[in-house]
HTML snippet that shows the backbone in 3Dmol.js (N, CA, C, O; Angstrom):
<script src="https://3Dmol.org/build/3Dmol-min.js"></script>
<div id="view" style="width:600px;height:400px;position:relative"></div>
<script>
const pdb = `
ATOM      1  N   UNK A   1      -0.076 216.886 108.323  1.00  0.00           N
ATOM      2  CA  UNK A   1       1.045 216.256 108.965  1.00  0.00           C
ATOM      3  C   UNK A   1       2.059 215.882 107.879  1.00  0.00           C
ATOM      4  O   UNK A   1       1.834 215.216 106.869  1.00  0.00           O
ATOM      5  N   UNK A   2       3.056 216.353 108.215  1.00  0.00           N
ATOM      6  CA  UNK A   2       4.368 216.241 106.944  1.00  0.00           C
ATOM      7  C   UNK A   2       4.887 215.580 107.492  1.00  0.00           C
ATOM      8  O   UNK A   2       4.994 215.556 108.719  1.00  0.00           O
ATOM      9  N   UNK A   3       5.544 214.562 106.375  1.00  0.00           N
ATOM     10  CA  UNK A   3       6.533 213.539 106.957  1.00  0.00           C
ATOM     11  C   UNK A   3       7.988 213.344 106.063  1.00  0.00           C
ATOM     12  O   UNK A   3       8.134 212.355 105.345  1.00  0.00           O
ATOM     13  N   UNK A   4       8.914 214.268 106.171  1.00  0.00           N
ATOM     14  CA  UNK A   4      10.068 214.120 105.228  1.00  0.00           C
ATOM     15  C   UNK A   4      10.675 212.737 105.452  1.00  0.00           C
ATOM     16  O   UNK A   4      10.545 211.946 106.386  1.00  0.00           O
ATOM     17  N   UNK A   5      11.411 212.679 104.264  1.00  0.00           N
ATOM     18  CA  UNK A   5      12.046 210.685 103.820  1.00  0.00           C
ATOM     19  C   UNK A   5      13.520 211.906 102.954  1.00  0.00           C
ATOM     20  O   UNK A   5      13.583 212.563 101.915  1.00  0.00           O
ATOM     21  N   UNK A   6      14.686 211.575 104.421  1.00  0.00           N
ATOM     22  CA  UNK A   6      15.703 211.613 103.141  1.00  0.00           C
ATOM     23  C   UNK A   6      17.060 210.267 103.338  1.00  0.00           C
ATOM     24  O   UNK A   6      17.273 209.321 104.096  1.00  0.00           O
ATOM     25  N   UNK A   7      17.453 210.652 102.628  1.00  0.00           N
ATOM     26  CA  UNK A   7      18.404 209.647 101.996  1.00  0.00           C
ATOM     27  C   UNK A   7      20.111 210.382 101.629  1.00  0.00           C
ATOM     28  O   UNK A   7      20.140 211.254 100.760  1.00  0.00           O
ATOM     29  N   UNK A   8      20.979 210.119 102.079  1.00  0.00           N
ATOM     30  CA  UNK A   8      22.277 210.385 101.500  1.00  0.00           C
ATOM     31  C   UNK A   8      22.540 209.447 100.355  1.00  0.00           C
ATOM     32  O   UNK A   8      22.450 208.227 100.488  1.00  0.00           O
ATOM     33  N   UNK A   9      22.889 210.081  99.148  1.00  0.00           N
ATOM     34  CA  UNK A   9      23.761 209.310  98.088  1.00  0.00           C
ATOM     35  C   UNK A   9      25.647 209.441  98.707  1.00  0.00           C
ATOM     36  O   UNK A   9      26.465 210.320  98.980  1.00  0.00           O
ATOM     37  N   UNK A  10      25.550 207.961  98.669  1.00  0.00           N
ATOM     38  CA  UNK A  10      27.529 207.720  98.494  1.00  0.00           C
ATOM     39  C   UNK A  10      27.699 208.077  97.450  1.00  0.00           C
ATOM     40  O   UNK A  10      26.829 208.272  96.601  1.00  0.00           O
ATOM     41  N   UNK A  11      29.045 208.245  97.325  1.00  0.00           N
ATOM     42  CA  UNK A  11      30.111 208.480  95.887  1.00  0.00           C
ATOM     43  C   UNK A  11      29.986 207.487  94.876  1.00  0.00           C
ATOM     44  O   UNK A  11      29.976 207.709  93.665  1.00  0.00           O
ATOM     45  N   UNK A  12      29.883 206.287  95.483  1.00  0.00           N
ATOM     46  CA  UNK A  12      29.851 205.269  94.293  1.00  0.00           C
ATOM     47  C   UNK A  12      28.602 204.751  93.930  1.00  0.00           C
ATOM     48  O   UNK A  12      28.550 203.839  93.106  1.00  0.00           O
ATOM     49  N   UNK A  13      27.290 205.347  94.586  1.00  0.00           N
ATOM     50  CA  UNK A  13      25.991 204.788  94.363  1.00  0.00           C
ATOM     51  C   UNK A  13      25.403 205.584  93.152  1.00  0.00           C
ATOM     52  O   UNK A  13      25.355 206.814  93.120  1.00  0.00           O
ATOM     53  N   UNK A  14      24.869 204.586  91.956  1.00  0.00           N
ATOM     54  CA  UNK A  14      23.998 204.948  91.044  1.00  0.00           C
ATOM     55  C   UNK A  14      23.076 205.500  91.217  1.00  0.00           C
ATOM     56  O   UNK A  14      22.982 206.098  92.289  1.00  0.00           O
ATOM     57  N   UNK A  15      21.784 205.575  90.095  1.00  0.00           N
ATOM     58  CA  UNK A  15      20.732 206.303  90.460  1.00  0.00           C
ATOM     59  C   UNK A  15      19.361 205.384  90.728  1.00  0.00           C
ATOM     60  O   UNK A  15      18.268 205.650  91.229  1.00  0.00           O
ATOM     61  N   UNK A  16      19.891 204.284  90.205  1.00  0.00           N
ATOM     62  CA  UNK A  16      18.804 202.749  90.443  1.00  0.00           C
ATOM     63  C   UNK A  16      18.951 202.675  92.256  1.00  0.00           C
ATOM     64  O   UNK A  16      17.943 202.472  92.933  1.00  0.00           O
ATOM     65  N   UNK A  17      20.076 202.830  92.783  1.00  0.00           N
ATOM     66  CA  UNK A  17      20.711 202.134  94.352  1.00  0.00           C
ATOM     67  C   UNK A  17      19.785 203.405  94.620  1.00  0.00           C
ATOM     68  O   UNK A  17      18.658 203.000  94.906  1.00  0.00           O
ATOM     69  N   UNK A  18      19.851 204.705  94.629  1.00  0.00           N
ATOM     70  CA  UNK A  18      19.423 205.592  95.236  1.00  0.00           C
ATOM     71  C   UNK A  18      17.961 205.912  95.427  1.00  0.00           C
ATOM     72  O   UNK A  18      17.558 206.359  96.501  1.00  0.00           O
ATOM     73  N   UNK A  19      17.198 205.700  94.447  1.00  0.00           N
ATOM     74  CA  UNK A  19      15.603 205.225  94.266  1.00  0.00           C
ATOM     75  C   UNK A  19      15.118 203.857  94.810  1.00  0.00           C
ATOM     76  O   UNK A  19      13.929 203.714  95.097  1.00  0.00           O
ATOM     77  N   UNK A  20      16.030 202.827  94.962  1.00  0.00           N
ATOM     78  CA  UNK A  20      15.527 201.592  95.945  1.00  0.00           C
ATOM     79  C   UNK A  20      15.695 202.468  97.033  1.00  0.00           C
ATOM     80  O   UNK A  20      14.573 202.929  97.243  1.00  0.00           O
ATOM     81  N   UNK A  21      16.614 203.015  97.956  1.00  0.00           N
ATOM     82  CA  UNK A  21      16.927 203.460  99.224  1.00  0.00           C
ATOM     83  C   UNK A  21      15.571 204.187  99.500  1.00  0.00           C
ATOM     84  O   UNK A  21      14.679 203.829 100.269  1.00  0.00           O
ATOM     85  N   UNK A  22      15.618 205.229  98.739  1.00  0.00           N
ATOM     86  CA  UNK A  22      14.089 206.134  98.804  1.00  0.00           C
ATOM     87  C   UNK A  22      13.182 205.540  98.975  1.00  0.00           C
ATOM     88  O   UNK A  22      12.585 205.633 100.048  1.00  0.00           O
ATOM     89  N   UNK A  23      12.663 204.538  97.760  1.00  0.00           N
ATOM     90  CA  UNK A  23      11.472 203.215  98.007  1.00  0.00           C
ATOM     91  C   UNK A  23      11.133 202.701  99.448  1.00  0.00           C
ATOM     92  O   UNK A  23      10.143 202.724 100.179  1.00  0.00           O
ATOM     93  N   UNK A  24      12.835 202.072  99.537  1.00  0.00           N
ATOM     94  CA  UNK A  24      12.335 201.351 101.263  1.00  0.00           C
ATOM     95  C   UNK A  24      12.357 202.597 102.741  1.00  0.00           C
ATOM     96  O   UNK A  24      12.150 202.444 103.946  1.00  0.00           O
ATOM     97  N   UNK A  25      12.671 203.657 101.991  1.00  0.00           N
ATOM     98  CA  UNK A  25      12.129 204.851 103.365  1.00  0.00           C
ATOM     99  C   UNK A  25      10.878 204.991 103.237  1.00  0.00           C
ATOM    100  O   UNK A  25      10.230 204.876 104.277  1.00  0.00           O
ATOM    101  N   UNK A  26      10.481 205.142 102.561  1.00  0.00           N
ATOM    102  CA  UNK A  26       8.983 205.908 102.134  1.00  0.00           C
ATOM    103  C   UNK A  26       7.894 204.466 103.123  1.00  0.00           C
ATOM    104  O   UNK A  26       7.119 204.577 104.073  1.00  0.00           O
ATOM    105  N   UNK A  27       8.359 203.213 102.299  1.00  0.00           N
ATOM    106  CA  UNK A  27       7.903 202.221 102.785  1.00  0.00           C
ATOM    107  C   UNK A  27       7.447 202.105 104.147  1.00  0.00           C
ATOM    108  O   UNK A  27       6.343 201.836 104.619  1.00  0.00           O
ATOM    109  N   UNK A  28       9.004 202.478 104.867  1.00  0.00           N
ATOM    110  CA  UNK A  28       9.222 202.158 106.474  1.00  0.00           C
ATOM    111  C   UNK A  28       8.345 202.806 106.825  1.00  0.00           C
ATOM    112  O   UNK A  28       7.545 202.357 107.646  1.00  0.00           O
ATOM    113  N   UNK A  29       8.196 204.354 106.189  1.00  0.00           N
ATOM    114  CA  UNK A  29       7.723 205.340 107.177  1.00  0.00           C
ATOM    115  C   UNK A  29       6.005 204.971 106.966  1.00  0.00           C
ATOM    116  O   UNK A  29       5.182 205.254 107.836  1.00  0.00           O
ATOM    117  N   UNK A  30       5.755 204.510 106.072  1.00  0.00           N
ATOM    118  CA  UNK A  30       4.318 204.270 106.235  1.00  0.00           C
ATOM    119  C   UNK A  30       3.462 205.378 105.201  1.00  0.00           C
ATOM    120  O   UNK A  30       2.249 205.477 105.018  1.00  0.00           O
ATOM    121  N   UNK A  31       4.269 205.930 104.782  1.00  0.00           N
ATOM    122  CA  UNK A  31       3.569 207.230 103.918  1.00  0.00           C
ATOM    123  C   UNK A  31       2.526 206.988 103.461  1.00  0.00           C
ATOM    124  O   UNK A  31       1.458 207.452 103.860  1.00  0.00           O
ATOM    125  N   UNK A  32       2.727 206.015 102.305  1.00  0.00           N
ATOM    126  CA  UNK A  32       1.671 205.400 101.322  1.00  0.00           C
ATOM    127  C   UNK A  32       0.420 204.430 101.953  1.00  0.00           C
ATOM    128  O   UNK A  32      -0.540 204.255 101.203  1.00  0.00           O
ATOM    129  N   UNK A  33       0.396 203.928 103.007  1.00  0.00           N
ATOM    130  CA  UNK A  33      -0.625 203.759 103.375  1.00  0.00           C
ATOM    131  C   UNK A  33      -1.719 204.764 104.338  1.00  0.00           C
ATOM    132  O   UNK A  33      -2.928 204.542 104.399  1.00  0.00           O
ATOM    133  N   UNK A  34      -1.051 205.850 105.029  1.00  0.00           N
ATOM    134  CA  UNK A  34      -1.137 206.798 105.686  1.00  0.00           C
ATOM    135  C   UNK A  34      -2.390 207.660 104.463  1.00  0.00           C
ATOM    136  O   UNK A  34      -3.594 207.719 104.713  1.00  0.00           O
ATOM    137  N   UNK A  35      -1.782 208.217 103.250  1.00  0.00           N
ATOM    138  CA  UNK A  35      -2.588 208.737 102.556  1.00  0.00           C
ATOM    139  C   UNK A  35      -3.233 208.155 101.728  1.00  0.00           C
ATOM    140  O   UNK A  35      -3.796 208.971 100.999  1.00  0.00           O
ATOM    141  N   UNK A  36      -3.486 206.921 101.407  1.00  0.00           N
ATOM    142  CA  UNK A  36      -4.499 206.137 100.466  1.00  0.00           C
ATOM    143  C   UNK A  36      -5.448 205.560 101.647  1.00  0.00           C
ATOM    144  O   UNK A  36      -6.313 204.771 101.268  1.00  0.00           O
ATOM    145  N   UNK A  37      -5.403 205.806 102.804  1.00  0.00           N
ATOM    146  CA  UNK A  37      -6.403 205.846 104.009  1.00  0.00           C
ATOM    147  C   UNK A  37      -7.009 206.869 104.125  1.00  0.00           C
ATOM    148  O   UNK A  37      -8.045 206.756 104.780  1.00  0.00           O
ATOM    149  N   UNK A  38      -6.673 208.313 103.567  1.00  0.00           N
ATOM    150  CA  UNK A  38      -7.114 209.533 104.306  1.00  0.00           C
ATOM    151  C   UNK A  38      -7.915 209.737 102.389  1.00  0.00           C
ATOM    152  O   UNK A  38      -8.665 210.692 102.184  1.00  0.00           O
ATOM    153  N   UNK A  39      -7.682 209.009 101.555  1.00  0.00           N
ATOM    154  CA  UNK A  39      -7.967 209.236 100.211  1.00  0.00           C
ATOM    155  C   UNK A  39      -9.093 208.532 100.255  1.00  0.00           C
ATOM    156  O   UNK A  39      -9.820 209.219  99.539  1.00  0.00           O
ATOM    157  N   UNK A  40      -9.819 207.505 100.656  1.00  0.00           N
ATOM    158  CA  UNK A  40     -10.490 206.772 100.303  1.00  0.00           C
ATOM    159  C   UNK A  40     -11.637 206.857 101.816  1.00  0.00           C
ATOM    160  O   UNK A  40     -12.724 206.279 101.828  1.00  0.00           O
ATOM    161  N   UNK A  41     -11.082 207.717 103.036  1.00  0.00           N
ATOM    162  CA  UNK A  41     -11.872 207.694 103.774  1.00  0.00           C
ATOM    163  C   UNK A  41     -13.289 208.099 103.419  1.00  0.00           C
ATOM    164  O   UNK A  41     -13.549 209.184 102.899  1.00  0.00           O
ATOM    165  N   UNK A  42     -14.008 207.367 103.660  1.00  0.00           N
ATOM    166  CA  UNK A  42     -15.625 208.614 104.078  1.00  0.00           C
ATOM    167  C   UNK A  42     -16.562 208.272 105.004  1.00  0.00           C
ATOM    168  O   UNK A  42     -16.853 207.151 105.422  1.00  0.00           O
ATOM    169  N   UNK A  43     -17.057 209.455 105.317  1.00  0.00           N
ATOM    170  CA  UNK A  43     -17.406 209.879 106.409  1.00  0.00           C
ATOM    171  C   UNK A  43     -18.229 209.452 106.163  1.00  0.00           C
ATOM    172  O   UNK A  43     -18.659 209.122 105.058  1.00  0.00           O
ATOM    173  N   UNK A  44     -18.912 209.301 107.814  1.00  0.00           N
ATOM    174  CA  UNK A  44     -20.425 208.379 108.295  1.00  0.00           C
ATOM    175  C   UNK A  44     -21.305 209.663 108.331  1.00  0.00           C
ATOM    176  O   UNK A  44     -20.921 210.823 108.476  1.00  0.00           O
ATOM    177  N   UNK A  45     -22.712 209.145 108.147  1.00  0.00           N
ATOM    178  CA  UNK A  45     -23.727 210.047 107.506  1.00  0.00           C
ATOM    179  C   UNK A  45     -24.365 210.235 109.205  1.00  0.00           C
ATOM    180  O   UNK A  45     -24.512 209.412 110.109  1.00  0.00           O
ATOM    181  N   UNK A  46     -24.647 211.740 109.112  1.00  0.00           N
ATOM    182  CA  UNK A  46     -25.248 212.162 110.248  1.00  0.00           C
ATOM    183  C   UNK A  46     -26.556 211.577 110.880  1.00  0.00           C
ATOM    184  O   UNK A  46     -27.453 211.220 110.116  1.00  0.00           O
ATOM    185  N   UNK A  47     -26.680 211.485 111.944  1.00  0.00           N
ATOM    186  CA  UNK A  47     -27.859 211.079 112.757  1.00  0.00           C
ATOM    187  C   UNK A  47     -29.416 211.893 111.564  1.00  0.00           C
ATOM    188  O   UNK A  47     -30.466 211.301 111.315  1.00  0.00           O
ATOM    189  N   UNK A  48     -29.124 212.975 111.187  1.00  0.00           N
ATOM    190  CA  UNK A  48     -30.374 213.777 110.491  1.00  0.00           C
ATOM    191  C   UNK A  48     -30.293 212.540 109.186  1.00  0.00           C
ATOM    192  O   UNK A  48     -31.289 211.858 108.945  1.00  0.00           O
ATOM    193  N   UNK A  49     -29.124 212.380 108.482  1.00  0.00           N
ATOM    194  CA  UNK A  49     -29.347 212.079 107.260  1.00  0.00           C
ATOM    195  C   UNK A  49     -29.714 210.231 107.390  1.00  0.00           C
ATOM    196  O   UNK A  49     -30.352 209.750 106.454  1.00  0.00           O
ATOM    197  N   UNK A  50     -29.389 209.520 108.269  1.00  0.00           N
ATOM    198  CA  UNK A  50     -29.314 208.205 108.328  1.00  0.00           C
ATOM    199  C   UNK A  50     -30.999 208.354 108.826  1.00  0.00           C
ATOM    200  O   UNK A  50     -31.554 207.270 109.004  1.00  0.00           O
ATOM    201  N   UNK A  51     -31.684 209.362 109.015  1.00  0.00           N
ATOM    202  CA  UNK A  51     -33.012 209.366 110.073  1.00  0.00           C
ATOM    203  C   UNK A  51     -33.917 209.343 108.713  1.00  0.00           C
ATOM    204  O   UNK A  51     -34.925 208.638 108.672  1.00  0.00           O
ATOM    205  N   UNK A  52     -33.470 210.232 107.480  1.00  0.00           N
ATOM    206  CA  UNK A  52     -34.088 211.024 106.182  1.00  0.00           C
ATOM    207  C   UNK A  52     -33.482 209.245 105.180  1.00  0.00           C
ATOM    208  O   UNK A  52     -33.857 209.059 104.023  1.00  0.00           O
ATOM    209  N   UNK A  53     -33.179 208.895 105.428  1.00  0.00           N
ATOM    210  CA  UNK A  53     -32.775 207.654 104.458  1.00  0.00           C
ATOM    211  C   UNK A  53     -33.845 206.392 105.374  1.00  0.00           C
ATOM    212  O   UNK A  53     -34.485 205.664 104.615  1.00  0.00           O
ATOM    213  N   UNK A  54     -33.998 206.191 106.575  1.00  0.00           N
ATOM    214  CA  UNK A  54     -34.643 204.718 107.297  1.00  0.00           C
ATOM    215  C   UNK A  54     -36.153 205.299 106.483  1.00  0.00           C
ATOM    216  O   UNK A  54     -36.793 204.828 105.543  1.00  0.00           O
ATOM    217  N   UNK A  55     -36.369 206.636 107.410  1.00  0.00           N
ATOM    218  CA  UNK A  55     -38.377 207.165 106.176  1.00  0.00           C
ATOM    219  C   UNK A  55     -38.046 206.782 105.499  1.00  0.00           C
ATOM    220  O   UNK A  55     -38.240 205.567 105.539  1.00  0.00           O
ATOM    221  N   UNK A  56     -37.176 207.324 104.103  1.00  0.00           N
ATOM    222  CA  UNK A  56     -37.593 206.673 102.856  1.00  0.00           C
ATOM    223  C   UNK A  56     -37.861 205.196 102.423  1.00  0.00           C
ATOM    224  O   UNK A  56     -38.491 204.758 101.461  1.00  0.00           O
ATOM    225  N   UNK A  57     -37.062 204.444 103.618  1.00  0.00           N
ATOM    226  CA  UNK A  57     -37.159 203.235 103.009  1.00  0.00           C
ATOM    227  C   UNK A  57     -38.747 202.496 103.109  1.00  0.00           C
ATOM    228  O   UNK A  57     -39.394 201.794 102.332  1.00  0.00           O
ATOM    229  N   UNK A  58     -39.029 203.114 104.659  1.00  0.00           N
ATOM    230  CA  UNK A  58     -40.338 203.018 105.462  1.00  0.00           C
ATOM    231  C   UNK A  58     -41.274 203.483 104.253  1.00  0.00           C
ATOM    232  O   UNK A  58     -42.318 202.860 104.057  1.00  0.00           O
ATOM    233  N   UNK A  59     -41.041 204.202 103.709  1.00  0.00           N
ATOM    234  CA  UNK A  59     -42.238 204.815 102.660  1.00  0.00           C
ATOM    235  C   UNK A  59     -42.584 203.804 101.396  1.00  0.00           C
ATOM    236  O   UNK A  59     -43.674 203.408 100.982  1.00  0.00           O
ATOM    237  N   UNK A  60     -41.121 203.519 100.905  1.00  0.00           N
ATOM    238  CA  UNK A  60     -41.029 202.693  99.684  1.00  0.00           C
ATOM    239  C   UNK A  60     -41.570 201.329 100.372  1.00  0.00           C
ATOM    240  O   UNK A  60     -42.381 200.537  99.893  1.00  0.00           O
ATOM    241  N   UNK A  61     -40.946 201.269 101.548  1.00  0.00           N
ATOM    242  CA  UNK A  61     -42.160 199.368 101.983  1.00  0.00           C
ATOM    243  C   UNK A  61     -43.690 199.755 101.815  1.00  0.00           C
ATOM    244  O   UNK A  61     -44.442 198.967 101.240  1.00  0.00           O
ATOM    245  N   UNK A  62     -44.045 200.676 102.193  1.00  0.00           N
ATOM    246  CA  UNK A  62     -44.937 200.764 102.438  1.00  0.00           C
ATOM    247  C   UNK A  62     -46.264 201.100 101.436  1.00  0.00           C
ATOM    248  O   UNK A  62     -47.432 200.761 101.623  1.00  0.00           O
ATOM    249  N   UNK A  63     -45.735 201.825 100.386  1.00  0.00           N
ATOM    250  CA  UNK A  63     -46.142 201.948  99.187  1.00  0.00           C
ATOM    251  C   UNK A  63     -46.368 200.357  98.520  1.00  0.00           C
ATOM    252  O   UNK A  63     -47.408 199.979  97.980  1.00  0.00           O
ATOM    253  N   UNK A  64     -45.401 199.723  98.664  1.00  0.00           N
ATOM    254  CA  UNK A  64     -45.404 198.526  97.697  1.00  0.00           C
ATOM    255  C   UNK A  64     -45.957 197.848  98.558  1.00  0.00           C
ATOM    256  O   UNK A  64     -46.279 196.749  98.108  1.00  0.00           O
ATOM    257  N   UNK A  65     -46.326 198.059 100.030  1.00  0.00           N
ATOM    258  CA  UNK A  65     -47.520 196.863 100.539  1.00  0.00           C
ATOM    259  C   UNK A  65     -49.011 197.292 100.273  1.00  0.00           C
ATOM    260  O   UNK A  65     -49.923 196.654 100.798  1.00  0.00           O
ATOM    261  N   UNK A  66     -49.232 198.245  99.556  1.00  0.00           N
ATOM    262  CA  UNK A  66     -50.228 198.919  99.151  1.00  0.00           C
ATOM    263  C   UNK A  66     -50.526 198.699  97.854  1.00  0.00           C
ATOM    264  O   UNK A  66     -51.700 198.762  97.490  1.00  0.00           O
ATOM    265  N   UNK A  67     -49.389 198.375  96.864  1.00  0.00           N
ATOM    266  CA  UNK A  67     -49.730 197.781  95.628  1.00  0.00           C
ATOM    267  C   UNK A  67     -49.968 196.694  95.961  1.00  0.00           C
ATOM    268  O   UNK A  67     -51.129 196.287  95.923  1.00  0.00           O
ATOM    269  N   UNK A  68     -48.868 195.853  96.412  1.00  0.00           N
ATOM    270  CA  UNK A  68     -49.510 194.441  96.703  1.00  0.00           C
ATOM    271  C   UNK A  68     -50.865 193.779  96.570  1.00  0.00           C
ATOM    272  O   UNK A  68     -51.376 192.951  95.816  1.00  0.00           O
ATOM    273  N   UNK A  69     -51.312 194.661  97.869  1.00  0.00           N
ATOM    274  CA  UNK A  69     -52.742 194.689  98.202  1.00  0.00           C
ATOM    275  C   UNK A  69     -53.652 194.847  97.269  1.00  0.00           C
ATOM    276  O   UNK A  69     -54.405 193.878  97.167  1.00  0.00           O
ATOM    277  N   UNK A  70     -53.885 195.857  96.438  1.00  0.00           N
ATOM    278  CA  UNK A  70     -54.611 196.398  95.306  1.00  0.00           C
ATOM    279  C   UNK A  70     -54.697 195.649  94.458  1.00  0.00           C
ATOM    280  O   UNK A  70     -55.730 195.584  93.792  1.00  0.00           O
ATOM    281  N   UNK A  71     -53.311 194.614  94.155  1.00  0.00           N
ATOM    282  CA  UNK A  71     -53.101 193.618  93.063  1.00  0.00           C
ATOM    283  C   UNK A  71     -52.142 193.800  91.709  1.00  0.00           C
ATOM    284  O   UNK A  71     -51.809 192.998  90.837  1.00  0.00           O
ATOM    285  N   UNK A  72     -51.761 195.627  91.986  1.00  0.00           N
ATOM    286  CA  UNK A  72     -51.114 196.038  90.764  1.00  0.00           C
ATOM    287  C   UNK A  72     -49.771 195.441  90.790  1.00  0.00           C
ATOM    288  O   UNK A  72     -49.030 195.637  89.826  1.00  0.00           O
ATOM    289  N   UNK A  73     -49.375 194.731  91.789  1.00  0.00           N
ATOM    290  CA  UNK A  73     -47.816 193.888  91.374  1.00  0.00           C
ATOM    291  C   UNK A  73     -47.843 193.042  92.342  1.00  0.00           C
ATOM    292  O   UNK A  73     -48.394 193.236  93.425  1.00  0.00           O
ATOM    293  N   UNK A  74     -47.410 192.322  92.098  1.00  0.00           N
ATOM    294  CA  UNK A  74     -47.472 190.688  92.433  1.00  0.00           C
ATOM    295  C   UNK A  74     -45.916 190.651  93.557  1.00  0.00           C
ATOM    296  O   UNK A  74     -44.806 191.146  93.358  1.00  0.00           O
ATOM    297  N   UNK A  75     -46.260 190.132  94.322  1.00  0.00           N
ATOM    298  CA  UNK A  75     -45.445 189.584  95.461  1.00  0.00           C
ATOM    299  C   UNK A  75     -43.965 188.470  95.302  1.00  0.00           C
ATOM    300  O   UNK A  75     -43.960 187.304  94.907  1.00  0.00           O
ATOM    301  N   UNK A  76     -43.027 189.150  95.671  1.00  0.00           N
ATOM    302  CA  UNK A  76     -42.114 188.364  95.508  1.00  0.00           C
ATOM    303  C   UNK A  76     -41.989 186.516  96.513  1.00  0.00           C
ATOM    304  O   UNK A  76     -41.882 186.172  97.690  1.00  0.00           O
ATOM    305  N   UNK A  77     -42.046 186.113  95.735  1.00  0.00           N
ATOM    306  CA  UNK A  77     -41.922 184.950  96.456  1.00  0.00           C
ATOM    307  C   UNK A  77     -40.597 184.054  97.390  1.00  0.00           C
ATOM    308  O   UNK A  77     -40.848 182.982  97.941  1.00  0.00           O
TER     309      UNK A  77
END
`;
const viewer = $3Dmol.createViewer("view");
viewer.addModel(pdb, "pdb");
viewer.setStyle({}, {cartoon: {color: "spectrum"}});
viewer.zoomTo();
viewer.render();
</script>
């Protein structure tokens, strides 16, 4: 999705007046938040992969309630 920002320079406008003008278009239009949203998005992890991450965790409890038990590491209090 393209979003052009223009601006006419007057006759008597510098190049400082003409780069604020630009600034507060760009602003209005929302540009810069538009793509530092689409930059920083990420995506939610699939039903398979969120399923392959809960086991592992299930495994790692489960392992360490097994040391526990045995005595080879001591219980957080």
């Amino acid at each position: 999705m393209a979003t052009n920002v223009q601006i006419e320079r007057g006759a008597t406008e510098n190049n400082a007046v003409v780069i604020r003008k630009f600034t507060k278009k760009v602003q209005e239009a929302g540009i810069l938040n538009r793509v530092r949203g689409i930059r920083y998005h990420e995506r939610s992890a699939s039903k398979y992969v969120q399923k392959k991450k809960a086991l592992k965790v299930l495994g790692r409890r489960k392992e360490m309630e097994l040391q526990i038990k045995l005595g080879k590491v001591r219980a957080r209090a």
